[in-house]
Structure formats: C-alpha cells, structure tokens
Backbone as CSV, one residue per row, in Angstrom:
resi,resn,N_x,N_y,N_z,CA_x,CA_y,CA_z,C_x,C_y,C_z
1,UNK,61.673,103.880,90.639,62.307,103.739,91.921,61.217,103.661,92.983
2,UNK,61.501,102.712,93.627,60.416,102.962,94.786,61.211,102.613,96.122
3,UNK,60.412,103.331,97.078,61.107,103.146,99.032,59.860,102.919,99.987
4,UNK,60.253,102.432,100.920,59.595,101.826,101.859,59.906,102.216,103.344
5,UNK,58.574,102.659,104.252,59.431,102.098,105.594,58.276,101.429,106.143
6,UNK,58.768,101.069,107.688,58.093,100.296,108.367,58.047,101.120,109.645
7,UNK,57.087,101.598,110.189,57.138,101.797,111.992,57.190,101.059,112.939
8,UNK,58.722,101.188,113.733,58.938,100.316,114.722,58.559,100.534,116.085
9,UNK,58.702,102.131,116.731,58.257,102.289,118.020,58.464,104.226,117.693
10,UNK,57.954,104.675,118.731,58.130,105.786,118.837,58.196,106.957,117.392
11,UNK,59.838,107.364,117.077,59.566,107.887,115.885,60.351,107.422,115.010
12,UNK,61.008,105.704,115.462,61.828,105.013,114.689,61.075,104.148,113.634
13,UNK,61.450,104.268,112.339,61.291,103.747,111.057,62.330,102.583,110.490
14,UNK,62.392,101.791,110.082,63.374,100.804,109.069,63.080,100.889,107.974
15,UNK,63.574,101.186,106.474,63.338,101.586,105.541,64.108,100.757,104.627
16,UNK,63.605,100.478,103.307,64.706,100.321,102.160,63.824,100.480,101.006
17,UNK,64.800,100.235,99.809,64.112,100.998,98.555,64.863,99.776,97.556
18,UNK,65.200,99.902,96.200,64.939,99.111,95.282,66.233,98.174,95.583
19,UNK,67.010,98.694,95.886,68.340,98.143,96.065,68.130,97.042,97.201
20,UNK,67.417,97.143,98.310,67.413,95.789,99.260,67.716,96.309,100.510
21,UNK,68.775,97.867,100.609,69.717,97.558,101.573,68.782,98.404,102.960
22,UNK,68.406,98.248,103.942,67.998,98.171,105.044,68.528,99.560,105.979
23,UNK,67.506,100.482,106.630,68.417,101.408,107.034,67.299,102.138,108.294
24,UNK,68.009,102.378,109.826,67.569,103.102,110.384,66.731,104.209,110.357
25,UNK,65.792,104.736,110.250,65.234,106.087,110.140,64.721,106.669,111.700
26,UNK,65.369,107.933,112.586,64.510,108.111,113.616,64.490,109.678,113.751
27,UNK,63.433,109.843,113.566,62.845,111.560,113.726,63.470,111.862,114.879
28,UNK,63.874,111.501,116.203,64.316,111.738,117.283,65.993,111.859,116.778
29,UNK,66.140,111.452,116.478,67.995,111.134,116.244,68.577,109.972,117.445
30,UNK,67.945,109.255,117.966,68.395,108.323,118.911,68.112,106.989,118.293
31,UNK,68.431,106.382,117.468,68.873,105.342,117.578,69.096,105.326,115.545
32,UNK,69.216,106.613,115.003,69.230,106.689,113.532,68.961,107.992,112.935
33,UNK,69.563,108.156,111.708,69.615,109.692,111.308,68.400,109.984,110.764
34,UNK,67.963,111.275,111.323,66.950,111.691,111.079,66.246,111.947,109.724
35,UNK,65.277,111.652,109.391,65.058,111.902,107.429,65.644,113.869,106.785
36,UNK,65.854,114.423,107.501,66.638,115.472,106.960,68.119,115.405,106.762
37,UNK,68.405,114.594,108.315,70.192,114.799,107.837,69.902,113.474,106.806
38,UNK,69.271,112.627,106.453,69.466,112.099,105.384,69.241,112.619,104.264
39,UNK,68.862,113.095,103.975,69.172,114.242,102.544,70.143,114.844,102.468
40,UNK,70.418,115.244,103.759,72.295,115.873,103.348,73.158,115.042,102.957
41,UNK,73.191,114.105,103.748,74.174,112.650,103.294,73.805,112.403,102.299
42,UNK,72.777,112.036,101.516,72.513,111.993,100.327,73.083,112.572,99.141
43,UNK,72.970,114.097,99.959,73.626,114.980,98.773,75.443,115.027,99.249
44,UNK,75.912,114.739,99.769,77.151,114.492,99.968,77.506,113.206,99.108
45,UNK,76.852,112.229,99.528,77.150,111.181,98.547,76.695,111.238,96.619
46,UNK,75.959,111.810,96.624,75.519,111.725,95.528,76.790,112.791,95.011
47,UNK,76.910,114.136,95.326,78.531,114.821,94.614,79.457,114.421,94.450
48,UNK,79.835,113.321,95.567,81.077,112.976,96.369,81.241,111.431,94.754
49,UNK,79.791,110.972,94.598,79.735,109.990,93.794,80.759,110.585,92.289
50,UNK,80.023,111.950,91.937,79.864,112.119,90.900,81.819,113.122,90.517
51,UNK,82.082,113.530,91.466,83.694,113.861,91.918,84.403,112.476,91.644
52,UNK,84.356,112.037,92.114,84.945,110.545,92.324,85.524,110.469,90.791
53,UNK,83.635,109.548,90.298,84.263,109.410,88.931,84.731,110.164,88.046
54,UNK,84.602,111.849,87.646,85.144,112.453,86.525,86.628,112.366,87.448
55,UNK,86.608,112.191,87.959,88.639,112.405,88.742,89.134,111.243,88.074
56,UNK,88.354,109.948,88.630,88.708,109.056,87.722,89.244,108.791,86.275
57,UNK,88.134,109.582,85.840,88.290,109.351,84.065,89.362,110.097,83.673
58,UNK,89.471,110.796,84.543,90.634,112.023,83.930,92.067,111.755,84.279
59,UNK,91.807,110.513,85.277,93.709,109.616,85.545,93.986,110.920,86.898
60,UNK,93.131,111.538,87.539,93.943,112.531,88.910,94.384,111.433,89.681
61,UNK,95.613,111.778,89.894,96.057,110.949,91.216,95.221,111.311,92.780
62,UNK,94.469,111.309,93.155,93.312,111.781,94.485,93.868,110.175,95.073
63,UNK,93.745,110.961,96.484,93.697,109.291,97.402,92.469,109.668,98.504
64,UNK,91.813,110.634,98.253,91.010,110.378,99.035,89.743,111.539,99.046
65,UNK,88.592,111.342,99.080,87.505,112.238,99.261,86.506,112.791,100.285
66,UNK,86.337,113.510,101.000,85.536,113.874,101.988,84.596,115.095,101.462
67,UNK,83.283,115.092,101.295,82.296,115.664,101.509,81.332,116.174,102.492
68,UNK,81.402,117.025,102.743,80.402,118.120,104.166,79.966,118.730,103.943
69,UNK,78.473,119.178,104.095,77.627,119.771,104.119,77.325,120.591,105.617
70,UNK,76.710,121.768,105.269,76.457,122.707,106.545,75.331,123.335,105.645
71,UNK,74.488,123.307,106.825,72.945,123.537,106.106,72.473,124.429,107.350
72,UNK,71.726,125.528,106.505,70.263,126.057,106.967,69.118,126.108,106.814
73,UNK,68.323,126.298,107.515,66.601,125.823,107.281,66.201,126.988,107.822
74,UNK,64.980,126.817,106.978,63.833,127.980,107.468,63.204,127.911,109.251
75,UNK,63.194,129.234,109.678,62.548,129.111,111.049,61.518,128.202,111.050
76,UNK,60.710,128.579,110.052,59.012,127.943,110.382,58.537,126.920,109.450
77,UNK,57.807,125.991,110.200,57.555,124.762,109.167,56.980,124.895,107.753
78,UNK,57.436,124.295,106.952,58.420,123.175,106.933,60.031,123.817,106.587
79,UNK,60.480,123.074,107.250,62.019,123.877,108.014,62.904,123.477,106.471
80,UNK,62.537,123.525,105.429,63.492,123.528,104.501,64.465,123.800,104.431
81,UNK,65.469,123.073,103.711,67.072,124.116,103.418,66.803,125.139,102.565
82,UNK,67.555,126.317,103.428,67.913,127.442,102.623,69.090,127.609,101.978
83,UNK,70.214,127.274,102.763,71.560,127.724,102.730,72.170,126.305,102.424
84,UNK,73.280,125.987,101.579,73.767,124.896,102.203,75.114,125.254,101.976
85,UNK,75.747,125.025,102.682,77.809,124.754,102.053,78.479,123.592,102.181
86,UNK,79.001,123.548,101.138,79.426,121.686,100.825,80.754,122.602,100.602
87,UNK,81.681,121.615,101.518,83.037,121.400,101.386,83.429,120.164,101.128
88,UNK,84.532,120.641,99.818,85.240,118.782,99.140,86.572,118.904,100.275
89,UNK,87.001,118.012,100.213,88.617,118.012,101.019,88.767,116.565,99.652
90,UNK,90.043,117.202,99.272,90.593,115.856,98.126,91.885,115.833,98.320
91,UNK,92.122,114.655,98.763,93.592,114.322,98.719,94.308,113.643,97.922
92,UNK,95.416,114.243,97.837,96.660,113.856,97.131,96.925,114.485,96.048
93,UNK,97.876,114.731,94.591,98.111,115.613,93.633,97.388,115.880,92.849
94,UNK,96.291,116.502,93.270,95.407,116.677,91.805,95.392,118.174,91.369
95,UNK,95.108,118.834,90.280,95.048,119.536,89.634,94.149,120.192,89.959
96,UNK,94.074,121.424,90.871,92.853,122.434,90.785,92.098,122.176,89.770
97,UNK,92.673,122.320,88.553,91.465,122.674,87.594,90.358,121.372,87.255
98,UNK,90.886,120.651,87.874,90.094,119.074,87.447,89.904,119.107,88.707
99,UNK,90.010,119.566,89.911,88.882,119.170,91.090,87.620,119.849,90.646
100,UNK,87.911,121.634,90.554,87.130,122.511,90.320,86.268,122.303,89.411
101,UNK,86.613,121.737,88.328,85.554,120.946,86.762,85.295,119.999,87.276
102,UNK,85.394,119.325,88.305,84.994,118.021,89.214,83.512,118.822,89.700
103,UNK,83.641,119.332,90.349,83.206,119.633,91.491,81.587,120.860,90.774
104,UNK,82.099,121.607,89.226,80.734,121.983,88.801,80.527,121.511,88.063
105,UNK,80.951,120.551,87.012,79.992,119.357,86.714,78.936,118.995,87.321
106,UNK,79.713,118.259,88.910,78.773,117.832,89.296,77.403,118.429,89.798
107,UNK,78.102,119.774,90.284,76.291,120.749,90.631,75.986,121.347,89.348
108,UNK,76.749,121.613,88.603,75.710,121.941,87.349,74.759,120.635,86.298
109,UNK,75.274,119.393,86.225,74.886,118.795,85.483,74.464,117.116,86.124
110,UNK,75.137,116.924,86.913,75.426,115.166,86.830,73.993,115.543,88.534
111,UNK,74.773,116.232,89.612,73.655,115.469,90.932,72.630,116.101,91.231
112,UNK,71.767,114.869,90.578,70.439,114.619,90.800,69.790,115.842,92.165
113,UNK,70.396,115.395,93.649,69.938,115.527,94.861,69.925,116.862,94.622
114,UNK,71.462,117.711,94.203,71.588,118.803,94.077,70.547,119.592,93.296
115,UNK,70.186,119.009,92.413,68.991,119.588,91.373,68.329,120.099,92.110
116,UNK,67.412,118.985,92.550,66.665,119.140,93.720,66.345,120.415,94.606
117,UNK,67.538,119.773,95.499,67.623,120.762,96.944,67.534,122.393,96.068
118,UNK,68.748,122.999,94.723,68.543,123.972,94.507,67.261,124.606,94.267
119,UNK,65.928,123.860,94.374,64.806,124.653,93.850,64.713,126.024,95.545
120,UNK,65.009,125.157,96.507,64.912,125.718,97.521,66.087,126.489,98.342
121,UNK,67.110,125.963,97.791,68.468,126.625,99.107,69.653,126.585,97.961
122,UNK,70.437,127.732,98.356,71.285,128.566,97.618,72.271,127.048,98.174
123,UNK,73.112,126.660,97.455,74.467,126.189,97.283,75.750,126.137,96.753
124,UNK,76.207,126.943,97.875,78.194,127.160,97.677,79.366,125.902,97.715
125,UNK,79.944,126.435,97.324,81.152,125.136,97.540,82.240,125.734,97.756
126,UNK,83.399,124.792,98.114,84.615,125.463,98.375,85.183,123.818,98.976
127,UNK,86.266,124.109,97.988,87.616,122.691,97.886,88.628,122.884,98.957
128,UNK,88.787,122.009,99.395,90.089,121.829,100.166,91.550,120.970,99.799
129,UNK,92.636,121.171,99.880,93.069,120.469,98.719,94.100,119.550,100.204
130,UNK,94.250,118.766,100.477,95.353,117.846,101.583,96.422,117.166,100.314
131,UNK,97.753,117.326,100.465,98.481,116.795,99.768,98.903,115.697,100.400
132,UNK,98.693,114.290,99.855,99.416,113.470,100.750,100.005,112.839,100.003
C-alpha cells in the first residue's frame, strides 16, 4: 500500500494512495479534515465496513448504519488517543445478538484501524438499536 500528499499552502495537503481517489488534508481544519480526525473516520469506516458485511451474510434485515467515534488524547505531544467510544446506531429489525457478534468480530478480529489504535487507547462500544 502506498499514500501520498502534496503541499498546497499553509497547512493544506491533497493526498491519495493506491486507489486514485483524491482528498483534502488541513492541519488547520479550514478547508479539510485534519490527519487525526482522519483516523477516526477511518476507524468508523473501517468497523462500520466490517458490521455491514457480517449483517449481510447473516440475511439481518438493517436499513441503515451510523458509526461515531468520541475520542481522547493525551495532554502532551504527541496527543495520541487514549480513550475512544464508538457508537453503532443500526436500523431496522435486527437481532441483538447478530449486531453484538457484528460489532466484536469486528474489534476483535476483522478492523485493521482498530488493531492499531488499541496499542494506544482503550476502546468501548455501545449499540443503538432505531427500529424502522
């Protein structure tokens, strides 16, 4: 895998990696998400990926997925995550027990990001269930 950026002005970056696809980077947060909240999104997407499909395979009726993260960092540089809490919100009839086996699958085995981040910051979860 490899990534790239480019410096455009100030502390704005344009970046992409193997895939092609093109993406804001700005340490400021004005005109693009900063390279930390991109790791959260990352790790939202990367769970949110890995939820998705075992729901899939398993025929849950879900109509819909939302992933959030709430993070803490260390006072002093480098401001690492310590803390993080990821909330699922899944909608429509699914089965506790197949969100919940959704949901540690994915931090125990399948996301990558999650691997990761755990060397450094404790991560909780907690489901939300919207029936629609």
């Amino acid at each position: 895998m490899h990534a790239n950026t480019i410096w455009k002005e100030k502390h704005v970056f344009t970046g992409d990696a193997d895939s092609s696809h093109s993406i804001i980077v700005d340490g400021d947060k004005a005109n693009g998400n900063s390279p930390v909240e991109l790791v959260l999104i990352g790790l939202c997407a990367c769970t949110g990926y890995d939820v998705v499909s075992i729901l899939q395979k398993k025929r849950e009726p879900f109509t819909s997925l939302e992933v959030r993260a709430e993070a803490e960092g260390a006072k002093d540089p480098p401001s690492i995550f310590t803390r993080i809490q990821l909330t699922y919100r899944i909608g429509g009839k699914v089965s506790r027990k197949a969100a919940e086996d959704a949901v540690r699958l994915s931090k125990e085995k399948y996301c990558s990001v999650s691997a990761m981040l755990e060397k450094t910051a404790r991560i909780t979860t907690e489901i939300e269930y919207i029936n629609s």
